[in-house]
C-alpha positions as CSV (number, residue, x, y, z in Angstrom):
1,X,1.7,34.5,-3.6
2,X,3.5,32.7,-6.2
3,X,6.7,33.2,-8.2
4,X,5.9,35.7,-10.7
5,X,6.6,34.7,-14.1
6,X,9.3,37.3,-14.9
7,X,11.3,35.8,-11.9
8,X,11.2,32.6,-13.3
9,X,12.6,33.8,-16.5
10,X,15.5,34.9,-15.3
11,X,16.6,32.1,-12.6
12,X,19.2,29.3,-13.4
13,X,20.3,26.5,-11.6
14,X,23.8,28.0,-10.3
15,X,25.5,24.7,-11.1
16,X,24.3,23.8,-14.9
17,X,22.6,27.4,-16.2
18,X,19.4,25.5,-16.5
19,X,16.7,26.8,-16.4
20,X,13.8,26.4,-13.9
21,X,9.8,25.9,-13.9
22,X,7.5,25.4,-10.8
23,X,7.7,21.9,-9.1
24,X,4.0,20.4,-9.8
25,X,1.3,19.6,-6.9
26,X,2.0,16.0,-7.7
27,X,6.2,15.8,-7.6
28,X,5.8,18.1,-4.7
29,X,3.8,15.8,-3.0
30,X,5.6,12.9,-4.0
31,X,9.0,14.7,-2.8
32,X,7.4,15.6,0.8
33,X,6.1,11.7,1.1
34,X,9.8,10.8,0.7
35,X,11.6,13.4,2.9
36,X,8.9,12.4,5.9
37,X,10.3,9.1,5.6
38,X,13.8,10.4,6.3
39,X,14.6,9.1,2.3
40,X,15.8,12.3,0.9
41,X,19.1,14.5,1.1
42,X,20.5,17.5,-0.2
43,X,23.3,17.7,-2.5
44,X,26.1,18.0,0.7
45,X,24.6,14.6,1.8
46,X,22.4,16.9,4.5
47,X,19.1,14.4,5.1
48,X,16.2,16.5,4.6
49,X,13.7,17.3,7.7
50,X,11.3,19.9,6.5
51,X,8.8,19.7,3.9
52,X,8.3,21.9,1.2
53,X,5.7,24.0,0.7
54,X,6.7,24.8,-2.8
55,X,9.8,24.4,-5.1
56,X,11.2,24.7,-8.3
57,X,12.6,21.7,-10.6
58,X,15.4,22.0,-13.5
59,X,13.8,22.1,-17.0
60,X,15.9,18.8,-17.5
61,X,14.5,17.3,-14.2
62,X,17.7,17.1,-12.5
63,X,17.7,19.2,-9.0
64,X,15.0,20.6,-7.1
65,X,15.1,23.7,-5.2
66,X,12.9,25.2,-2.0
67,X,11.1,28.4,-2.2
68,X,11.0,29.6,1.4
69,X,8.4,32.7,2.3
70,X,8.1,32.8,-1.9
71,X,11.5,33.4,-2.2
72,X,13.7,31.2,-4.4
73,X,16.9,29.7,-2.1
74,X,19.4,29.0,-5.3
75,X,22.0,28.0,-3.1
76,X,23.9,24.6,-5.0
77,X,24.7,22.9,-2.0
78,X,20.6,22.8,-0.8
79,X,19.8,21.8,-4.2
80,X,18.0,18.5,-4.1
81,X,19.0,15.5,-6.6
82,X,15.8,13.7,-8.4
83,X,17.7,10.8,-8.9
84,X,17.0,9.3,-5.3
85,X,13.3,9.8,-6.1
86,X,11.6,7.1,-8.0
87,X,9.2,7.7,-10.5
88,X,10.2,11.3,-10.6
C-alpha cells in the first residue's frame, strides 16, 4: 500500500523543511543500480547495502529517503544525497 497523499502533505525533510513527493520507478531504479554497486552512502558516510523498495525525494531533488514496511524513515542522518548520483 502506498503513502497516502495526506501523509505526504504533511512530511518535511527534517534538515531543510522541504517538502517531499514519491521517488519515481525510474530514479528508484537508477538509485538501486548504484547502491548494488557499492556507489552510494548515506549522509553519515554509511555505504548503502540494501535496496529500496520505495522512497521519497525532496521537491528540490536534494536527499532521498527510504520508506520501510510503507512507513516513511525521516531520520537526517539516513537521508541519501543525490549529488553522488549522475543524471539524477
Amino acid at each position: 500500500m502506498p503513502i497516502s497523499e495526506e501523509l505526504l502533505k504533511i512530511l518535511c525533510c527534517p534538515l531543510t523543511k522541504k517538502p517531499v513527493k514519491m521517488l519515481s520507478a525510474d530514479k528508484l531504479e537508477l538509485l538501486n543500480s548504484r547502491i548494488a554497486d557499492g556507489k552510494i552512502s548515506d549522509k553519515e558516510g554509511n555505504i548503502l547495502k540494501e535496496s529500496l523498495t520505495e522512497g521519497i525525494i525532496t521537491e528540490d531533488s536534494q536527499t532521498i529517503y527510504r520508506i520501510d514496511d510503507n512507513i516513511p524513515v525521516m531520520l537526517a542522518e539516513t537521508g541519501i544525497p543525490t549529488d553522488q548520483i549522475e543524471g539524477f
